[in-house]
C-alpha positions in Angstrom: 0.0 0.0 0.0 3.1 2.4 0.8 4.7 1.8 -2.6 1.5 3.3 -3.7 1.5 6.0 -1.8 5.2 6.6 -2.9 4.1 6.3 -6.5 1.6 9.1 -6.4 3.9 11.3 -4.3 6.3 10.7 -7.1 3.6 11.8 -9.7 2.5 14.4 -8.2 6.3 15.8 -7.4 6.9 15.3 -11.2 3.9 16.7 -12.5 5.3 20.4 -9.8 8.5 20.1 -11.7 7.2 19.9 -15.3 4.6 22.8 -14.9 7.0 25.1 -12.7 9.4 24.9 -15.6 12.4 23.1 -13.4 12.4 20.5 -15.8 12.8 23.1 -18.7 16.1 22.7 -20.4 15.8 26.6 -21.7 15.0 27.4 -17.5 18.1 25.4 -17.1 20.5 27.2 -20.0 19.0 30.8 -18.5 20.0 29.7 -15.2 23.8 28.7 -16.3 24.2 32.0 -18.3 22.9 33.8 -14.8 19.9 35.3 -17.0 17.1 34.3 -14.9 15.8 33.9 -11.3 13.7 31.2 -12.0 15.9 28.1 -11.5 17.7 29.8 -8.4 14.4 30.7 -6.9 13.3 27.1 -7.2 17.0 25.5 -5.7 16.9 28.4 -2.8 13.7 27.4 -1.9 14.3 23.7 -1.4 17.3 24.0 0.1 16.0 26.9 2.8 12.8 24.4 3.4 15.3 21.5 3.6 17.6 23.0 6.1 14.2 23.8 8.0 12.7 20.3 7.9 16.1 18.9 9.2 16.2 21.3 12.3 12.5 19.9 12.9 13.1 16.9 12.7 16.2 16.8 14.8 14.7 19.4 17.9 11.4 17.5 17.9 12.7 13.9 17.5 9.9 13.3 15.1 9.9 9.5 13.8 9.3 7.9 10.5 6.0 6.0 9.0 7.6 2.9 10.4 7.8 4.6 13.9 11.5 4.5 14.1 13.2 7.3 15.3 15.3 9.3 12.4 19.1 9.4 13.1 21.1 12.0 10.8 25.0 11.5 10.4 27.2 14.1 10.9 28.9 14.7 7.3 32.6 14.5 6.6 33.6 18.3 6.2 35.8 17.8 2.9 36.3 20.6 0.8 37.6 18.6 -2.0 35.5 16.2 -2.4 32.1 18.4 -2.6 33.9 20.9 -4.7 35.2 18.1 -7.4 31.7 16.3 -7.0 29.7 19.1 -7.6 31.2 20.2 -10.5 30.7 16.7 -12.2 27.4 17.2 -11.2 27.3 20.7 -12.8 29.2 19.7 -15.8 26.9 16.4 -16.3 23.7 19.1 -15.7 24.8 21.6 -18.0 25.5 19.1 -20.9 22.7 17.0 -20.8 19.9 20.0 -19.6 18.5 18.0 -17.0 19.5 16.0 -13.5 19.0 12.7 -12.2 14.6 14.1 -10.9 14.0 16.3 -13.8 15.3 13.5 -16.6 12.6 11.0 -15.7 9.7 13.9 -15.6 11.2 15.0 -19.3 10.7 11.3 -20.5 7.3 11.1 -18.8 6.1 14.3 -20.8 7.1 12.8 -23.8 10.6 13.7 -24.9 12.1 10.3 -25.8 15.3 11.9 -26.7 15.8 12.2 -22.9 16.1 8.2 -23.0 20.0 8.4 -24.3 21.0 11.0 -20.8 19.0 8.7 -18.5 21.1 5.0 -20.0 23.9 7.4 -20.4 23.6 7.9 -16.2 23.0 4.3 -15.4 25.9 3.4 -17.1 28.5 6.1 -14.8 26.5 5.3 -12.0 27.5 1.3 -12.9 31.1 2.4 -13.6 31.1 4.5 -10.6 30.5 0.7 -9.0 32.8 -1.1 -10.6 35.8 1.7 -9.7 34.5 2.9 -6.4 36.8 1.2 -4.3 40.0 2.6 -6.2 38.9 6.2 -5.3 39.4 8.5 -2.6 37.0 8.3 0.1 
């Protein structure tokens, strides 16, 4: 019944991004050439209602749909290794015009091109696998 749930939730999220334009690969090239608002207004605002929900959840020990309690690990403070992964991220973004949430709502709407990014990701995400264990971590 949860998966259900999850599936609508997911639907519902996609069907925000589509018609807010945050799946718009123009809303996307705007943002990278610093000529609109609209994509940093969209990022601002999850990130300042993420950092909220976190301090909610952590002052008012607040539990999950299973009942557990929610633990959050510290993070490793490394400026290296957000800096270098965030600019793959922001390279992999910029070239293909979407990321990992956004490509699925693309092919959902109908743009099969969006098919070759999203096996394109699987694949580095399965290489990433295979070559994990000889990186830094």
């Amino acid at each position: 019944m949860r998966s259900i749930i999850y599936l609508f939730i997911g639907i519902f999220f996609g069907i925000v991004l589509f018609k807010s334009e945050a799946a718009s690969w123009f809303r996307i090239y705007e943002m990278f050439q610093f000529k609109s608002f609209h994509m940093y207004g969209i990022i601002g605002s999850a990130v300042g209602l993420g950092i909220i929900v976190i301090q909610l959840i952590k002052k008012l020990n607040i539990k999950s749909l299973y009942g557990e309690g929610i633990k959050i690990q510290p993070k490793n403070r490394s400026f290296k290794r957000y800096m270098f992964g965030g600019i793959i991220f922001g390279l992999g973004w910029a070239l293909a015009g979407a990321c990992p949430g956004p490509m699925f709502v693309l092919l959902g709407a109908g743009y099969l091109p969006i098919l070759i990014v999203i096996i394109s990701s699987i694949l580095g995400t399965f290489l990433y696998g295979i070559i994990k264990h000889k990186l830094p971590h």
